[in-house]
LUMNUTOR-259539 format. One record per residue: residue in three letters; x, y, z of N, C-alpha, C, O in turn. Coordinates in steps of 0.1 Angstrom, whole numbers, plus 5000, padded with zeros to 4 digits. Layout:
residues N
GUTI|aa|n.X|n.Y|n.Z|ca.X|ca.Y|ca.Z|c.X|c.Y|c.Z|o.X|o.Y|o.Z
GUTI|ALA|X|Y|Z|X|Y|Z|X|Y|Z|X|Y|Z
...
END
This chain:
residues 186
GUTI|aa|n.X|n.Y|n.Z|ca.X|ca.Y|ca.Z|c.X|c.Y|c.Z|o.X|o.Y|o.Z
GUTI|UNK|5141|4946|4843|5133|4941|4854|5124|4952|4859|5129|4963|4863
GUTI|UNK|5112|4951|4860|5103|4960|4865|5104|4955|4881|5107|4944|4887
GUTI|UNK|5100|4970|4887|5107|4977|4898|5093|4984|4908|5087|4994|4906
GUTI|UNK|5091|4969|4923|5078|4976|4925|5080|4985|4943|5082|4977|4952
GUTI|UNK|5079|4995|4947|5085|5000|4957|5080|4997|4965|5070|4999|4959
GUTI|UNK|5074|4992|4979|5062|4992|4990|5066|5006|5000|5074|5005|5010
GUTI|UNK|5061|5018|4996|5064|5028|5005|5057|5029|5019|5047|5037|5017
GUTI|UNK|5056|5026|5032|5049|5028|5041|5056|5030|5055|5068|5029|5058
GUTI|UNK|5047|5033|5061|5050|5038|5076|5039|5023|5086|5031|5016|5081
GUTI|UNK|5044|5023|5097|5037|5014|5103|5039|5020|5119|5050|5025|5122
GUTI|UNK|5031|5020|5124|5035|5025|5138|5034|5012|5149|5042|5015|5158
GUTI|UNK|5030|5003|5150|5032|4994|5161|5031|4978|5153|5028|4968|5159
GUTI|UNK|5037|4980|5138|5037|4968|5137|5026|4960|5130|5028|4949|5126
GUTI|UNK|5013|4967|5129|5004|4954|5125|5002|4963|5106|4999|4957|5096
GUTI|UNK|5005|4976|5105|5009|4976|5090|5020|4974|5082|5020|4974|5070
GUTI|UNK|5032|4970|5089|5043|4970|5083|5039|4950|5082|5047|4944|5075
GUTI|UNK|5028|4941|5086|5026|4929|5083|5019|4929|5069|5021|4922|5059
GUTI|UNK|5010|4939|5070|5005|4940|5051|5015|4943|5046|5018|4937|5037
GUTI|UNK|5026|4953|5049|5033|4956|5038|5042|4946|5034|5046|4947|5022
GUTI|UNK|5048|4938|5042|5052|4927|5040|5051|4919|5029|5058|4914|5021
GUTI|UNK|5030|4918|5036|5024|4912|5021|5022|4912|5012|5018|4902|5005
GUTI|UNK|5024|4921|5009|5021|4936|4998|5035|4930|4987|5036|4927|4975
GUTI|UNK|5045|4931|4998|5058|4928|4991|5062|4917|4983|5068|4915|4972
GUTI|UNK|5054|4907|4994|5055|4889|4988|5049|4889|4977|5054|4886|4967
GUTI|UNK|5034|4894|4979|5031|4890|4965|5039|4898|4951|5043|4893|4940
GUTI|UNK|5039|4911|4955|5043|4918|4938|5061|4907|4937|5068|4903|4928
GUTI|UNK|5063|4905|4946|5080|4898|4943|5076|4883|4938|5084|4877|4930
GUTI|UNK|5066|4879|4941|5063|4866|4937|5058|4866|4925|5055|4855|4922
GUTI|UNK|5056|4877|4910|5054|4881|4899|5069|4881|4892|5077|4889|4895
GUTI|UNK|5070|4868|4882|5085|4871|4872|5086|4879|4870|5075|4886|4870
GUTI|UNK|5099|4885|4867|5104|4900|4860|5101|4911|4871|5103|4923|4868
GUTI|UNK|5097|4908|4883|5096|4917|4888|5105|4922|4903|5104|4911|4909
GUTI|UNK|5113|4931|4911|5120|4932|4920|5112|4942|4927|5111|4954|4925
GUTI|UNK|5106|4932|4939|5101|4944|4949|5109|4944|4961|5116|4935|4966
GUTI|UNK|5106|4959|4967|5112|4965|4979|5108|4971|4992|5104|4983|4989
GUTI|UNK|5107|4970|4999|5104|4977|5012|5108|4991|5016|5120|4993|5016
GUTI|UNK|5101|4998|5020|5112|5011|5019|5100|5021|5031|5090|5028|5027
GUTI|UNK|5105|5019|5045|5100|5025|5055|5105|5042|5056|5116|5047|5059
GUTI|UNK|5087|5049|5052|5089|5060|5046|5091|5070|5064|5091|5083|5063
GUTI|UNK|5094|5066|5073|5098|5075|5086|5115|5071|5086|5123|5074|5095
GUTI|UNK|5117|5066|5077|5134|5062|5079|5139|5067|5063|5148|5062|5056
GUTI|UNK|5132|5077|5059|5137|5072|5042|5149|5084|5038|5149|5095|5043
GUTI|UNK|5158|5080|5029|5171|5085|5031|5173|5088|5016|5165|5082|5008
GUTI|UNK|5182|5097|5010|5184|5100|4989|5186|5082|4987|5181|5078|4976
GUTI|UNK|5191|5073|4995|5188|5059|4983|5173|5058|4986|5167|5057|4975
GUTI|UNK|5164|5056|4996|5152|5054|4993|5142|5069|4982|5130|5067|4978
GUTI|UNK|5150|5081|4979|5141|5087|4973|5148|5081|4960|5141|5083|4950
GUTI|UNK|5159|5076|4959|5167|5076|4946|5155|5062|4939|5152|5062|4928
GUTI|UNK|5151|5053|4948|5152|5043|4947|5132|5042|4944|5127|5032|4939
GUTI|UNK|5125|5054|4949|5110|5058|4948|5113|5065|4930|5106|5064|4920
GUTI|UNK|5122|5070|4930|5125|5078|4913|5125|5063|4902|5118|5063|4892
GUTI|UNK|5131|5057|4904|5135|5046|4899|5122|5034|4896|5121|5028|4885
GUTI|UNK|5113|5033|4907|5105|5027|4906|5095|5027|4891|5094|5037|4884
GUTI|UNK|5085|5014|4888|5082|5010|4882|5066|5016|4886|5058|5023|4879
GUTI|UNK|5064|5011|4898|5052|5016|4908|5054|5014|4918|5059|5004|4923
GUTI|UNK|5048|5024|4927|5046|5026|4941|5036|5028|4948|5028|5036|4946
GUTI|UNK|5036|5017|4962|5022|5012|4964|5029|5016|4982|5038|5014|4989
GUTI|UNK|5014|5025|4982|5014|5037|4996|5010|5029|5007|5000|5022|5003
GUTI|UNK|5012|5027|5021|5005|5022|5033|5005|5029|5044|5015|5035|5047
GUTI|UNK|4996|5029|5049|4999|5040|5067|4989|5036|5074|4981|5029|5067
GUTI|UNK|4987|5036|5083|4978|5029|5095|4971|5040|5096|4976|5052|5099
GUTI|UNK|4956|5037|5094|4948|5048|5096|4947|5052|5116|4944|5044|5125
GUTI|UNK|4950|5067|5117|4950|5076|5128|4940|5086|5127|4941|5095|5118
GUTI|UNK|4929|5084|5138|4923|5096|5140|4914|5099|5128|4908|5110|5129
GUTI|UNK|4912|5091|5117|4904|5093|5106|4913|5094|5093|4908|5095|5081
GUTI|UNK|4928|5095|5097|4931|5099|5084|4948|5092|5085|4951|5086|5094
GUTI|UNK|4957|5095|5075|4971|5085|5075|4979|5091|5082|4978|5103|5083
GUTI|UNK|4991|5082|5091|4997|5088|5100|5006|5097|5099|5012|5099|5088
GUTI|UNK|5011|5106|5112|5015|5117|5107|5033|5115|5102|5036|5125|5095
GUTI|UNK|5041|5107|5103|5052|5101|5095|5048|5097|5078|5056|5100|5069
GUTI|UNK|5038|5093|5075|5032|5091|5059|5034|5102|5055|5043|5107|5048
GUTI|UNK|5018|5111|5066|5020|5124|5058|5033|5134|5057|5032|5143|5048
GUTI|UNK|5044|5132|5064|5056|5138|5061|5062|5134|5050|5066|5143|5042
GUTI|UNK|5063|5121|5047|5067|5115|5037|5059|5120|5021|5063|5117|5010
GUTI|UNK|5047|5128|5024|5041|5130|5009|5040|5143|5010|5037|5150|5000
GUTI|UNK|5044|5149|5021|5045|5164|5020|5061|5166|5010|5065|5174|5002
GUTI|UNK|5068|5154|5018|5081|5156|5013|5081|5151|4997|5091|5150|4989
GUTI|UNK|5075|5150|4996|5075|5141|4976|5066|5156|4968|5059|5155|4958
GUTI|UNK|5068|5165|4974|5065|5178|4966|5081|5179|4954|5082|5180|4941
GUTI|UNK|5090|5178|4964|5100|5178|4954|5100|5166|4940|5098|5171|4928
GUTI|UNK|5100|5157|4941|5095|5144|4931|5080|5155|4923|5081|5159|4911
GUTI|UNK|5073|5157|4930|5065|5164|4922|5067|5176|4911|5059|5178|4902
GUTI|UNK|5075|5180|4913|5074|5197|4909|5088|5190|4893|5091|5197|4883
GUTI|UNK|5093|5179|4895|5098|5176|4885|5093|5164|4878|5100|5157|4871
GUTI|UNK|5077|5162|4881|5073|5150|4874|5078|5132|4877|5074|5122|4871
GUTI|UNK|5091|5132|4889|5097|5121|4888|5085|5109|4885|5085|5102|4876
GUTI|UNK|5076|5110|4897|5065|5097|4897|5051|5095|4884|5043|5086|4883
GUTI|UNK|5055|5109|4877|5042|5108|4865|5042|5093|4855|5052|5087|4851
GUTI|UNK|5031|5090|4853|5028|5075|4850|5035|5061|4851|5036|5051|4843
GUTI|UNK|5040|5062|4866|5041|5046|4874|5027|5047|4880|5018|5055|4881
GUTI|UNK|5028|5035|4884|5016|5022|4883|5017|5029|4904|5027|5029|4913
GUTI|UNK|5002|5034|4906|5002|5034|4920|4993|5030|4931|4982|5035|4928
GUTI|UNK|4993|5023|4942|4980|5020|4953|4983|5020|4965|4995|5024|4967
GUTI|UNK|4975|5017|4974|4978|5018|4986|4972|5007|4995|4967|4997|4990
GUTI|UNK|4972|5009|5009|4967|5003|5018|4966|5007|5031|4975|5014|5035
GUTI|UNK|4959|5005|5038|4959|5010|5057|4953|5000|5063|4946|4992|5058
GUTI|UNK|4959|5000|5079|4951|4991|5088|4947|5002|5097|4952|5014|5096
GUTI|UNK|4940|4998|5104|4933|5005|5118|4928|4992|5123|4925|4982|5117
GUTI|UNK|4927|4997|5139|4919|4988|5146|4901|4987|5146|4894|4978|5152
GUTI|UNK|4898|4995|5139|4885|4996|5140|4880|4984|5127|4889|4980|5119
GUTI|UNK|4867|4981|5127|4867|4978|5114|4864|4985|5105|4863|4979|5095
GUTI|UNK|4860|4998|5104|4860|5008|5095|4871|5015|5097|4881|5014|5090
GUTI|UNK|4869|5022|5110|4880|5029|5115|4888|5043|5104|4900|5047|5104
GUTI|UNK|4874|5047|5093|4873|5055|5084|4889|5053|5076|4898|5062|5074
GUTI|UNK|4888|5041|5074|4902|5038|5062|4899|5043|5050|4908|5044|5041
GUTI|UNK|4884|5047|5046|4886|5053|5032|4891|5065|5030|4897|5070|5021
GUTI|UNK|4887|5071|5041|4895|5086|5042|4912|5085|5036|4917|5093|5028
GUTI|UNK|4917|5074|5043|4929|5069|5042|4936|5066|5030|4947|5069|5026
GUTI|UNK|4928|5059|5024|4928|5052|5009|4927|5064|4997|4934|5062|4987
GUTI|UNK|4920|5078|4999|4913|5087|4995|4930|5094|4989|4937|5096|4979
GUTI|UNK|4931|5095|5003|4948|5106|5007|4955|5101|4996|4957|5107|4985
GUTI|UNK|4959|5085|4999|4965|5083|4992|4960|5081|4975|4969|5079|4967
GUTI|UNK|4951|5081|4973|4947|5079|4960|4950|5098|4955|4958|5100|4946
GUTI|UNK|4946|5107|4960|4948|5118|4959|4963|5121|4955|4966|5128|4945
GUTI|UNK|4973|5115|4967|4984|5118|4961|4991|5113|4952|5002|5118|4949
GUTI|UNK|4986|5102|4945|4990|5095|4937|4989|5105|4924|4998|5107|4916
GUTI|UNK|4974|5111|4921|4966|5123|4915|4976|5131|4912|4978|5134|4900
GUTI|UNK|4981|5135|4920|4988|5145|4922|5001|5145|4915|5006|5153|4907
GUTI|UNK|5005|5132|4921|5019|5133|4908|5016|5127|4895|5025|5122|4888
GUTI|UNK|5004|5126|4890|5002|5119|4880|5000|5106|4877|4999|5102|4865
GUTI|UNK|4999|5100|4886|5007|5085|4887|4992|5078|4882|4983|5085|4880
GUTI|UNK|4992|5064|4882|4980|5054|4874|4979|5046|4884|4988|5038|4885
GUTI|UNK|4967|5045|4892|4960|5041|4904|4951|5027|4898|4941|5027|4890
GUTI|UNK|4961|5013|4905|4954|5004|4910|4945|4999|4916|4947|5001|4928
GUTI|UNK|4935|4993|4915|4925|4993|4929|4928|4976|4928|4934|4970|4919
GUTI|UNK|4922|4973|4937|4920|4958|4943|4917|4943|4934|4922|4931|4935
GUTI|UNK|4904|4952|4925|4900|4944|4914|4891|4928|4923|4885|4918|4920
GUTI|UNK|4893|4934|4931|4886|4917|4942|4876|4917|4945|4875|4924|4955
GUTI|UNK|4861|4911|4943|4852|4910|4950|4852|4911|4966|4862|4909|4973
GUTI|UNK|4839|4913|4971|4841|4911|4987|4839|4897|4994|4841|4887|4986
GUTI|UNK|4837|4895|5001|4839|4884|5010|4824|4878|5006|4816|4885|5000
GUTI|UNK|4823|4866|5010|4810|4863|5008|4802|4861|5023|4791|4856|5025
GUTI|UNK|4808|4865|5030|4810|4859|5047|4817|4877|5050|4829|4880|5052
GUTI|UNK|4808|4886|5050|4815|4900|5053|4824|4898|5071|4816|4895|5080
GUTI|UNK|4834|4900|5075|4840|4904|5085|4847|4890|5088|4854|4891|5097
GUTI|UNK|4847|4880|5084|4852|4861|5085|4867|4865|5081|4872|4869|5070
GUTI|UNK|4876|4862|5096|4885|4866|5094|4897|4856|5083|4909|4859|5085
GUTI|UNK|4895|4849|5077|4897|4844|5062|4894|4844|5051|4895|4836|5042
GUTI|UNK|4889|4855|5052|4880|4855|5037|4889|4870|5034|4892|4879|5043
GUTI|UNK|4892|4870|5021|4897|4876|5011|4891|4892|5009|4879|4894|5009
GUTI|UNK|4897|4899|5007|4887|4913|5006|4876|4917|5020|4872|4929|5019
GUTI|UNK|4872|4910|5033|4866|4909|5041|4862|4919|5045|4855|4917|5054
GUTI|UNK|4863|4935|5043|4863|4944|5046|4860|4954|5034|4862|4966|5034
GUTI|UNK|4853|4946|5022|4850|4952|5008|4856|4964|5002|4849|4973|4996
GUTI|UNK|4869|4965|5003|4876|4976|4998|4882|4970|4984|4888|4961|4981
GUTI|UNK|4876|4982|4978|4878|4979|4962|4890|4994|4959|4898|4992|4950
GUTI|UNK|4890|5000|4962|4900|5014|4961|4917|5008|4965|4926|5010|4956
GUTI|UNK|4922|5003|4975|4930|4991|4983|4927|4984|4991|4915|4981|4995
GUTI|UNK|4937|4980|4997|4939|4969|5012|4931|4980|5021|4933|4992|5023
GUTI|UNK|4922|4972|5026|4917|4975|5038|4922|4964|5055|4916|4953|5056
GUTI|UNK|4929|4966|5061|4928|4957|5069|4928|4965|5084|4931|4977|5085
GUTI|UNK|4925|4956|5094|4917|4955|5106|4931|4952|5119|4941|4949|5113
GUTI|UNK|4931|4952|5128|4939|4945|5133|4933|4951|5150|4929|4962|5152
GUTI|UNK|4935|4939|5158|4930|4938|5171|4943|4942|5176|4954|4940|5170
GUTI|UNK|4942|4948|5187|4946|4953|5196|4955|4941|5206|4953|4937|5217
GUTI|UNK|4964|4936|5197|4974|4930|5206|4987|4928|5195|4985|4935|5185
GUTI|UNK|4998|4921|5194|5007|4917|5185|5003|4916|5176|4992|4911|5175
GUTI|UNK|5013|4921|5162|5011|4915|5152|5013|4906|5144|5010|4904|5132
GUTI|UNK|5019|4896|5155|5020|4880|5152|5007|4874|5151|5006|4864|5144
GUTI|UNK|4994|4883|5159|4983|4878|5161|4974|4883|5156|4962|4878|5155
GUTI|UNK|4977|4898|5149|4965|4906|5141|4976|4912|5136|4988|4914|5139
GUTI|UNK|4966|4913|5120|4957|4916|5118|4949|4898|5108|4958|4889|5108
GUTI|UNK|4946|4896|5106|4939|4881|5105|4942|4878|5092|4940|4887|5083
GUTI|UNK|4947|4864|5089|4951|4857|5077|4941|4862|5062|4944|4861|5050
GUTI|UNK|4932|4867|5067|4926|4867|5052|4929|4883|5047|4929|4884|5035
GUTI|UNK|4930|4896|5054|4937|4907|5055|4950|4905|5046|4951|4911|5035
GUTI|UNK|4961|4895|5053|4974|4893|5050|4971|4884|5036|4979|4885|5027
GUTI|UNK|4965|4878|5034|4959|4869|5017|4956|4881|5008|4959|4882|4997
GUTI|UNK|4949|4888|5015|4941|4899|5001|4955|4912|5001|4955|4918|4990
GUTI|UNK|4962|4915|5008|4976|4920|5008|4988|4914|4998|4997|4920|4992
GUTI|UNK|4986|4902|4999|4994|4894|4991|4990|4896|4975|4997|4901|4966
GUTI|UNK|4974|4891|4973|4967|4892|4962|4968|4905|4955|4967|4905|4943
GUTI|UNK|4970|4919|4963|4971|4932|4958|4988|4930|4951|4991|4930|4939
GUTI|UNK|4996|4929|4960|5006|4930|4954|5013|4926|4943|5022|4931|4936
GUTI|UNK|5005|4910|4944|5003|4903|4927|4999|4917|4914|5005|4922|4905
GUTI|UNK|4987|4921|4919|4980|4925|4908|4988|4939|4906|4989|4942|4894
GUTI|UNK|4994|4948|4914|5004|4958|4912|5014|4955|4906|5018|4963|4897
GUTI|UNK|5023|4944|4909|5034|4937|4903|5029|4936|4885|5035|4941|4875
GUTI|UNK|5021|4931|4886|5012|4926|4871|5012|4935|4862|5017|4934|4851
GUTI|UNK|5004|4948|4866|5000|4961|4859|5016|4969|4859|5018|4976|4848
GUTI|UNK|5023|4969|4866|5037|4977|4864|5043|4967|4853|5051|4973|4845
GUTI|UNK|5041|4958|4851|5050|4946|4843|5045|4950|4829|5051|4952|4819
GUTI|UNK|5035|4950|4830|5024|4952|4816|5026|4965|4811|5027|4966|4798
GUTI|UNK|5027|4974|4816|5026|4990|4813|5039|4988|4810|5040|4989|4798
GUTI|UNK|5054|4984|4817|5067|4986|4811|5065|4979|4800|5069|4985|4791
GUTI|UNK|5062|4969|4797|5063|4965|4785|5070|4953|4781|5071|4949|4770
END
C-alpha cells in the first residue's frame, strides 16, 4: 500500500481544514493510506512514520511573509532525515493559507518546495488551471497557484473560512499526490 503523510502545522485552525483536505482526497485514491501528522506535536512514531512514507505533502499557514515558526522547527529538525537520505525520492508538495489573498504564500510554497530540494525529494505541483472567475470563492485553484494549495481564509472560524472552493482544490491536490506516489511505487 502506498503511504501518503500530510505533514503540517496549523495555528488557529483554518490550515489544519486544507490539511484535512489534503488528506480526503490522497485517502480517496485505491492502494493508498493517508495520514495526518501535526508537525508541532510530532513524536519518533511520527518521524518513524515521515521515514516510511511514500510522499510527503508540507502545510503551514503563511506568517509575516513566510511558514510558521512550529513548521520551520519541524524542517530544521528533518536535518537529521537528511544527512541520511531517509526522504530522497518520495513524491513531495505543499500548501499554506493566510488571511491575505496573497498574503506572499509563494514565499511559503518556495520554503517548502526548497525543502523538499533539499532532501532530494520529487515535487508535485497542482497541475490545475486557474479559476476562470479569479477570487469566486468556489472556484477551484481561485488563487492561481500552480507550485501548491494556495488558500485564503477570513478572519473568523474555520467552520466558516477558508471557502469551499480552497477546500475542493485541497482535496483535488491530494488526489493528484496520492496518484503520483502510487505511480512512482509501482
Amino acid at each position: 500500500m502506498t503511504s501518503v503523510v500530510i505533514a503540517y502545522h496549523s495555528g488557529y485552525g483554518h490550515t489544519k481544514k486544507i490539511a484535512d483536505a489534503v488528506h480526503a482526497g490522497a485517502a480517496s485514491v485505491a492502494g493508498v493510506a493517508a495520514k495526518l501528522l501535526d508537525v508541532s506535536k510530532i513524536d519518533d512514531a511520527g518521524w518513524a512514520d515521515l521515514a516510511a512514507a511514500d510522499a510527503i505533502v508540507f502545510g503551514a499557514p503563511t506568517y509575516m511573509g513566510g511558514v510558521s515558526a512550529p513548521f520551520k522547527t519541524f524542517a530544521d529538525a528533518s536535518a537529521k532525515a537528511w544527512f541520511s537520505g531517509q526522504w530522497k525520492d518520495k513524491v513531495a508538495g505543499g500548501f499554506t493559507c493566510s488571511m491575505s489573498m496573497s498574503g506572499d504564500k509563494y514565499s511559503s510554497l518556495m520554503y517548502m518546495t526548497t525543502l523538499a530540494m533539499q532532501h532530494g525529494m520529487i515535487w508535485v505541483g497542482t497541475g490545475t488551471m486557474p479559476a476562470q472567475q479569479p477570487g469566486a470563492p468556489d472556484a477551484i485553484n481561485r488563487l492561481g497557484g500552480w507550485i501548491g494549495v494556495m488558500a485564503q481564509a477570513d478572519n473568523v472560524p474555520p467552520e466558516q473560512s477558508p471557502p469551499q472552493g480552497d477546500v475542493d482544490s485541497a482535496h483535488g491536490y491530494g488526489q493528484r499526490i496520492a496518484e503520483k506516489a502510487r505511480a512512482l511505487r509501482g
